[in-house]
C-alpha positions as CSV (number, residue, x, y, z in Angstrom):
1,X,-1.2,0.0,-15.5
2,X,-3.5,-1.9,-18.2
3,X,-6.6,-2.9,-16.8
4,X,-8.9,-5.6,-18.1
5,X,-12.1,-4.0,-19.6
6,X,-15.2,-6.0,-18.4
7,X,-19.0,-5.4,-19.7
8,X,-21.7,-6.1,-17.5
9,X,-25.0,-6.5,-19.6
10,X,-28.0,-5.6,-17.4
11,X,-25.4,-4.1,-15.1
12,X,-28.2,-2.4,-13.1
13,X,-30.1,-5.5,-12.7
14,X,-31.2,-7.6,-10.1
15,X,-27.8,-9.7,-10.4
16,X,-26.2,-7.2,-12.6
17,X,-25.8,-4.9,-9.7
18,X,-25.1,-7.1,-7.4
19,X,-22.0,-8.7,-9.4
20,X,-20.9,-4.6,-10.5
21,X,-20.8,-4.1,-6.8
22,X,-18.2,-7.5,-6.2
23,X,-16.5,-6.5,-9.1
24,X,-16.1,-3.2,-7.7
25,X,-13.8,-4.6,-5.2
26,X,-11.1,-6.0,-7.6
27,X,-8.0,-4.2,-8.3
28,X,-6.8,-3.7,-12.2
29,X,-10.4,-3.7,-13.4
30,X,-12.3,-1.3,-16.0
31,X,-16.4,-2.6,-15.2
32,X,-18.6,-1.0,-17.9
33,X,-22.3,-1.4,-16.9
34,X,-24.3,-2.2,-20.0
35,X,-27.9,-1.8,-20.8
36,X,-30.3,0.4,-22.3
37,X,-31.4,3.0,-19.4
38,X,-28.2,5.3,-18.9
39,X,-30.0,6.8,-16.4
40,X,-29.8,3.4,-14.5
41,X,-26.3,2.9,-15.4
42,X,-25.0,5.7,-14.5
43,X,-27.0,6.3,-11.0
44,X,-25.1,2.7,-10.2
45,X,-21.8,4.4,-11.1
46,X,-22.2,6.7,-8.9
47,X,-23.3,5.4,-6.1
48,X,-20.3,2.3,-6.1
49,X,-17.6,5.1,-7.3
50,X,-16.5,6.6,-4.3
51,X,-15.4,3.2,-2.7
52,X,-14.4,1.4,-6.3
53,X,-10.7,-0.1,-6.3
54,X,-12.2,-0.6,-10.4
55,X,-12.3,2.4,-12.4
56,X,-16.1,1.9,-13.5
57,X,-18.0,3.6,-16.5
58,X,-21.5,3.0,-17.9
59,X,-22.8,2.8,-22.1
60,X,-26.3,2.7,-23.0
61,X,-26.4,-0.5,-25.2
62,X,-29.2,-2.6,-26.4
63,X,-27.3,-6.0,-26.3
64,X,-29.9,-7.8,-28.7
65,X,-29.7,-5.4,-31.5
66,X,-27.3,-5.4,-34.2
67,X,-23.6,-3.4,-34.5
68,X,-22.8,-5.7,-30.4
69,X,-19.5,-6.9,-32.0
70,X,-18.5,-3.2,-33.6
71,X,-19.3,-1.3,-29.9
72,X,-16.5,-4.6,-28.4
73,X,-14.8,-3.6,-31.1
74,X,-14.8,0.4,-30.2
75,X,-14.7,0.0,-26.0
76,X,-11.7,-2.7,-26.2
77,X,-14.1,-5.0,-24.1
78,X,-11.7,-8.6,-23.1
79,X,-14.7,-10.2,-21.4
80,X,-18.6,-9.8,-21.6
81,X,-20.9,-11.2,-18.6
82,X,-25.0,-11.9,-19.8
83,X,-26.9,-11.0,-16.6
84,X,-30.2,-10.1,-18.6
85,X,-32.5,-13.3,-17.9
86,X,-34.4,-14.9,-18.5
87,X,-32.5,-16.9,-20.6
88,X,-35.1,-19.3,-21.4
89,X,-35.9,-18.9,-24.8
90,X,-33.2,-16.8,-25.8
91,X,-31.2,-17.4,-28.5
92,X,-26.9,-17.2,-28.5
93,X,-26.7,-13.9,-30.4
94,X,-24.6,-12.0,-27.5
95,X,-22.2,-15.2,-26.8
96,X,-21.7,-15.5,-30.8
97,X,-21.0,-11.9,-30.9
98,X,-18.7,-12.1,-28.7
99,X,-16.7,-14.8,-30.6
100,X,-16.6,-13.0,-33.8
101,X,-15.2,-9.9,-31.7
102,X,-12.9,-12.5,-29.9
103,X,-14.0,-11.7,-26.9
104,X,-14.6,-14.4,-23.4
105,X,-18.1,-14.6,-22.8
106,X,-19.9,-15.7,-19.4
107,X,-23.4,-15.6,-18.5
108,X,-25.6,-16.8,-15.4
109,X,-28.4,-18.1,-17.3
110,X,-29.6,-21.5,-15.3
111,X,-32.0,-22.5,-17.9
112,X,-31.2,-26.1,-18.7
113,X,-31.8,-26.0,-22.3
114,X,-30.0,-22.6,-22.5
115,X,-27.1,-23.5,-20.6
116,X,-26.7,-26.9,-22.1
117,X,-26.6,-25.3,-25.9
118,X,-23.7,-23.3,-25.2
119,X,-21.8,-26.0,-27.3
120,X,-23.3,-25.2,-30.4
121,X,-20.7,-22.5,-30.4
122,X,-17.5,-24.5,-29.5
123,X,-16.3,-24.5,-33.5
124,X,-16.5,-20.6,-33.3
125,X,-15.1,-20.3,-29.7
126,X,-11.8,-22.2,-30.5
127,X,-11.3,-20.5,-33.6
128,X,-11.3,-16.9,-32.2
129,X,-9.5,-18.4,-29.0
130,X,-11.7,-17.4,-26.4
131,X,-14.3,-18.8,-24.1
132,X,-17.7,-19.1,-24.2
133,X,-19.5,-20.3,-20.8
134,X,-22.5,-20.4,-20.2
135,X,-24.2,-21.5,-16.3
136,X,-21.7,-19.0,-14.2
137,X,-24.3,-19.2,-11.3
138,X,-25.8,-21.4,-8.1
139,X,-26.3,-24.0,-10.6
140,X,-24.6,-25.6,-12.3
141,X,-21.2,-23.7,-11.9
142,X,-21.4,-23.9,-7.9
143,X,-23.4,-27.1,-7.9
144,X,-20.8,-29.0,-9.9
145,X,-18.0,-27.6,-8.3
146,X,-19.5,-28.8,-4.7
147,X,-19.7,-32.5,-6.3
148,X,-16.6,-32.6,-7.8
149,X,-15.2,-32.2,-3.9
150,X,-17.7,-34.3,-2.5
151,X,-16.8,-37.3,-5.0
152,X,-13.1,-37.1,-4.4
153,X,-11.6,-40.8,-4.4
154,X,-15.0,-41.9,-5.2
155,X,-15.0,-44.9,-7.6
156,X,-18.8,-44.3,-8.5
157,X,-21.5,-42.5,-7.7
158,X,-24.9,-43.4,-7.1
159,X,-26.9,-40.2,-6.4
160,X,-26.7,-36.3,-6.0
161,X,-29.1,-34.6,-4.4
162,X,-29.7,-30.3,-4.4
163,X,-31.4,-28.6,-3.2
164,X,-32.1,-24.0,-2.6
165,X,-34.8,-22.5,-0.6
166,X,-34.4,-18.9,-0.1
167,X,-35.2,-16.5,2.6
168,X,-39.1,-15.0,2.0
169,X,-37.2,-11.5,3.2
170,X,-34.7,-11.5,0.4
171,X,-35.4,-9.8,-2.8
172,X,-35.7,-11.6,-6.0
173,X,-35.7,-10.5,-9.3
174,X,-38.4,-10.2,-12.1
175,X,-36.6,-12.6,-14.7
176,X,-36.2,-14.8,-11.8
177,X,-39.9,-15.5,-10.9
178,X,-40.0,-15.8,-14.7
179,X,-37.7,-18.5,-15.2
180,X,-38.9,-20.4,-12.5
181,X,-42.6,-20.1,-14.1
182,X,-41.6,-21.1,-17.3
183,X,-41.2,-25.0,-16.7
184,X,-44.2,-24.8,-13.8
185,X,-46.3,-28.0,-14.7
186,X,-43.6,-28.6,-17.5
187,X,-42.4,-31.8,-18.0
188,X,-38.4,-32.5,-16.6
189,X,-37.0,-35.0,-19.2
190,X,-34.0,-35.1,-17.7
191,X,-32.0,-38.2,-16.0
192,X,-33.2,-38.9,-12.4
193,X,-36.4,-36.8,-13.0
194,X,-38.1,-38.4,-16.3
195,X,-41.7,-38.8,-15.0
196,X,-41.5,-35.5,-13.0
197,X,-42.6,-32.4,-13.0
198,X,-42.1,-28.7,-12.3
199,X,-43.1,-28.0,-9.0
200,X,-45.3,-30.9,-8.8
201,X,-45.2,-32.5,-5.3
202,X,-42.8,-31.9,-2.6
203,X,-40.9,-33.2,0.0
204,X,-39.1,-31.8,3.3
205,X,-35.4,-31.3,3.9
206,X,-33.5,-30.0,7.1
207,X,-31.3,-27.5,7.3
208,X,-28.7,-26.3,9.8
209,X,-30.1,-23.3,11.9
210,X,-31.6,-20.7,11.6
211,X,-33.2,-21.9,8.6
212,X,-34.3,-25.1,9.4
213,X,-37.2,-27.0,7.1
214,X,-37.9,-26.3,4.0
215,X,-40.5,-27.6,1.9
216,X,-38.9,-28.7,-2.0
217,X,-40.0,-29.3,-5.1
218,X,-38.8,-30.5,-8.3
219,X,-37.1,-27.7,-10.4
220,X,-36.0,-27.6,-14.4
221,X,-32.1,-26.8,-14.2
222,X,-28.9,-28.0,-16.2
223,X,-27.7,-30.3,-13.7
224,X,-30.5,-32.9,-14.4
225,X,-28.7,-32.9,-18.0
226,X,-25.0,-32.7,-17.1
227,X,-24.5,-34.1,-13.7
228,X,-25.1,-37.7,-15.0
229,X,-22.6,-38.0,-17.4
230,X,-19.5,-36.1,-15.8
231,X,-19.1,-38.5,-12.8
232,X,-18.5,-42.5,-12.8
233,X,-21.8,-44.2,-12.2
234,X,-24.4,-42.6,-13.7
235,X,-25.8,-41.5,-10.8
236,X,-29.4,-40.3,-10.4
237,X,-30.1,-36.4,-9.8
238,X,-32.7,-34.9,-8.4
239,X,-33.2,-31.0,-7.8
240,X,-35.4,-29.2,-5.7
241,X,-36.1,-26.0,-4.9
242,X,-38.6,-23.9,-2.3
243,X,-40.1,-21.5,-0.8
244,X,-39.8,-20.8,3.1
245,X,-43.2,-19.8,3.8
246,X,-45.5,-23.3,3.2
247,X,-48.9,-21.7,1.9
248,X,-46.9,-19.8,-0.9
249,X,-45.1,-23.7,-1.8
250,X,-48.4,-25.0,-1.8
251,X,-49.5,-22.1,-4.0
252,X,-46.7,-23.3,-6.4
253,X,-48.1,-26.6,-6.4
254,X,-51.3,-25.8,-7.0
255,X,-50.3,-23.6,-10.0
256,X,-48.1,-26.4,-11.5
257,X,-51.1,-29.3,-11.2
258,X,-53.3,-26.5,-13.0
259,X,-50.6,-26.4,-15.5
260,X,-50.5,-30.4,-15.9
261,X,-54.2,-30.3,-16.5
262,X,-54.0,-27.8,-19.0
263,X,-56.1,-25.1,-17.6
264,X,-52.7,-22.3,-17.5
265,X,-50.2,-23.0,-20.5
266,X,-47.5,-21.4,-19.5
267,X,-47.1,-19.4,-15.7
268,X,-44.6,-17.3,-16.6
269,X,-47.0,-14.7,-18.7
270,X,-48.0,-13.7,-15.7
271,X,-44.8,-13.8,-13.4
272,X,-45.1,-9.4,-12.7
273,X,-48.6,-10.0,-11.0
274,X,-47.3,-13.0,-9.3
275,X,-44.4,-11.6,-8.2
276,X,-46.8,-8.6,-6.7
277,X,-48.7,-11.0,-5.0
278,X,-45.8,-12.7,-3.1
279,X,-44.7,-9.4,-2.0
280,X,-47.5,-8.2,-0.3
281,X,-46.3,-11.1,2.3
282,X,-42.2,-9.9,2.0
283,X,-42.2,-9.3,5.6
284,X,-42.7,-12.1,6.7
285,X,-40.7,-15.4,7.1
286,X,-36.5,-14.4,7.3
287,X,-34.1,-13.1,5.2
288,X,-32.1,-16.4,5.0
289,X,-31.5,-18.9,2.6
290,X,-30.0,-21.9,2.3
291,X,-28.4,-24.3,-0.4
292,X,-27.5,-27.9,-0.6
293,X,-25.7,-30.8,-1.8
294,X,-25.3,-34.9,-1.2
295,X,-23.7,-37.0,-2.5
296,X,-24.1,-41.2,-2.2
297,X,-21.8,-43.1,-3.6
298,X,-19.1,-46.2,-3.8
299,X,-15.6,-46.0,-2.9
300,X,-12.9,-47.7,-4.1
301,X,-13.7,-50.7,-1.9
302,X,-17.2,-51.0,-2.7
303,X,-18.2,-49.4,0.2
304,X,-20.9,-47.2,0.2
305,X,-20.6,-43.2,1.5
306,X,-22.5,-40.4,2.1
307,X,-21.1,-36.7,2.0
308,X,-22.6,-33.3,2.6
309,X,-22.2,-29.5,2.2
310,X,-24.5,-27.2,3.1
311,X,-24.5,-23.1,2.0
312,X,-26.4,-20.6,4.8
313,X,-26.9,-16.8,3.7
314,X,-28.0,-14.8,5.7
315,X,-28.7,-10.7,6.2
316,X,-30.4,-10.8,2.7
317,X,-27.1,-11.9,0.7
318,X,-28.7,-14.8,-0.7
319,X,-28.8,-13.3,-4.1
320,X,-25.0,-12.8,-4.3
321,X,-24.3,-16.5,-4.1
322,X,-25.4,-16.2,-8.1
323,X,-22.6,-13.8,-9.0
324,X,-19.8,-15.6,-7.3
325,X,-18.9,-17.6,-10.4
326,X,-18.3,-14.8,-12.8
327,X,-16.4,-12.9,-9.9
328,X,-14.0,-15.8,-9.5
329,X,-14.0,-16.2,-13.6
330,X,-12.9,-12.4,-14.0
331,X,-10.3,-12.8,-11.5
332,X,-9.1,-15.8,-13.2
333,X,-9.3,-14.6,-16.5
334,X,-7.9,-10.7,-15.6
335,X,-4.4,-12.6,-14.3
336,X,-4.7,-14.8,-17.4
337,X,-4.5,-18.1,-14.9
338,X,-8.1,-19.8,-17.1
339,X,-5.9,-21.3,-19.5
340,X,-8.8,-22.6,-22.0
341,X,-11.1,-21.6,-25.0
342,X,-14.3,-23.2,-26.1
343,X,-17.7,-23.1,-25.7
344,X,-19.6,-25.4,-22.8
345,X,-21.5,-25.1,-19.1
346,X,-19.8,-23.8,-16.4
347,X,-18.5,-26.9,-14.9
348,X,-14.7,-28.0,-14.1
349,X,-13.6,-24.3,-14.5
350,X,-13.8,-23.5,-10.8
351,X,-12.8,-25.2,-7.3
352,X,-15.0,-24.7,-4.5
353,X,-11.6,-22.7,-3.2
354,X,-12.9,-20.3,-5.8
355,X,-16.2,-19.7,-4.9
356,X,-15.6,-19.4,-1.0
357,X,-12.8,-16.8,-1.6
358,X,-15.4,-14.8,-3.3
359,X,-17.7,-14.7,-0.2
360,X,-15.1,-12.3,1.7
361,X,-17.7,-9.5,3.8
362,X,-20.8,-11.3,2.6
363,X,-22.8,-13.3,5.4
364,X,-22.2,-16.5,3.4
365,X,-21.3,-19.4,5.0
366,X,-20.0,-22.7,3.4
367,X,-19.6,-26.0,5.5
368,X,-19.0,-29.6,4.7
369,X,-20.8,-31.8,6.7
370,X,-19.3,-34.6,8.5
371,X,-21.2,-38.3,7.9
């Protein structure tokens, strides 16, 4: 039987390994796990093999050095998924390599600027007749498929509102902390959000237990940019994000007024001692997470309505709910049922179907709320 050959850049990684290991579970699959420690590679090889309904190999490949499109070329690679953040500030030379070699592309960057430039590439994409998406992650893939349901027979909408605050127990990566540095005290140009800030202020939301209230704060991510335009209305976004445990919040706060006044230019040069720091307190708080999104808007009566979902991991699986996009992509794309080429941000290619079929034997729990 042919199977689809899949490359996992950063395969090892903090969401690398965690998608290897989902993909692991699909039938018809070839998973190659990319990067430039084979030692890495191939410890995760073995350690998934014995129980991998994918055959899975390993290649030691530095994806930001020349010859990417020759090795495609040479491994018959049909799809590549980008899991090597952070993705601010990187540049498109993996995605356009992957064109040239025709050959889909998928990444989970959640950078705004990073996800949103994806388009650049669209004249490429449709030539070679493949895809190019960038954003297969909590946001703005999973984000924007939640809305879509949520607005259903919606004539307009007036605002969304998201928000994530993980569990303090549940790991989190290096490039992680880094990306959420990188806009700390930074400006959020975006609709919704023009005189804000990153991580400046905050504000409380409830969730359903065990998690309970969370502190939020304003967060930098593509939503702010595409959210506003894909649904009738205009409607005003706001994103937050948070920590569980209040002091280290308040610690992110502080760091982003010091960043407003100009005293730190930019957090994220020091995001390995930071990250240190927060982990000498990892045992404390839980291990569970939660996500949300509401919706307020107009229905075809003029009346106005309020939905809700809410996301709850639990037993440390928060960090999967990232990888669920490019699992439900690669199953999508393996059976040849993603009918389109291009290049844009993960939005309108998945159904919230998708993404809750993926949570099969994770503690992941998706509910709508009733108003």
């Amino acid at each position: 039987m042919h199977e689809y050959r899949v490359m996992v850049i950063g395969g090892y990684g903090f969401f690398g390994s965690r998608l290897v290991t989902r993909l692991a579970r699909q039938d018809g699959l070839h998973v190659i796990v990319a990067g430039r420690s084979g030692v890495a590679a191939q410890a995760l090889v073995d350690r998934l093999q014995a129980d991998s309904r994918a055959t899975l190999s390993h290649v030691v490949l530095d994806a930001m050095a020349a010859g990417l499109e020759a090795r495609l070329h040479r491994l018959g690679v049909a799809l590549v998924i980008h899991t090597s953040g952070p993705f601010q500030g990187q540049d498109y030379r993996v995605a356009q390599a992957c064109a040239n070699a025709a050959v889909h592309y998928v990444d989970l960057a959640d950078g705004r600027d990073f996800v949103c430039g994806i388009e650049t590439l669209q004249k490429s994409a449709a030539a070679h007749g493949v895809i190019l998406t960038s954003g297969a992650s909590s946001v703005p893939a999973l984000s924007s498929a939640v809305v879509d349901r949520l607005t259903s027979g919606m004539k307009s909408i007036d605002s969304i509102d998201i928000g994530i605050s993980p569990g303090n127990r549940t790991e989190r990566g290096l490039s992680t902390v880094a990306g959420i540095l990188s806009y700390c005290g930074k400006r959020l140009a975006t609709s919704g959000q023009e005189r804000g800030f990153g991580w400046l202020g905050s504000y409380r939301h409830r969730y359903p237990g065990p998690v309970g209230e969370r502190l939020l704060s304003p967060c930098d991510v593509p939503d702010l940019s595409l959210l506003p335009h894909r649904y009738a209305g205009a409607p005003v976004v706001r994103f937050g994000a948070g920590l569980e445990l209040s002091f280290l919040h308040r610690g992110m706060n502080l760091m982003a007024w010091l960043a407003r006044l100009g005293v730190v230019d930019n957090w994220s040069v020091h995001a390995g001692r930071l990250k240190r720091a927060a982990d000498w307190f990892k045992a404390w708080g839980t291990d569970t997470g939660a996500m949300h999104v509401t919706v307020n808007g107009r229905d075809h009566l003029g009346i106005l309505r309020e939905r809700a979902w809410v996301l709850v991991a639990g037993s440390g699986d928060g960090p999967f709910v990232p990888t669920l996009a490019a699992t439900a992509l690669v199953r999508k794309l393996a059976s040849g049922t993603l009918a389109c080429t291009g290049a844009r941000p993960c939005t309108g290619l998945l159904s919230l179907e998708d993404f809750m079929n993926e949570t099969e034997g994770l503690d992941i729990q998706m509910v709508e709320l009733q108003p």
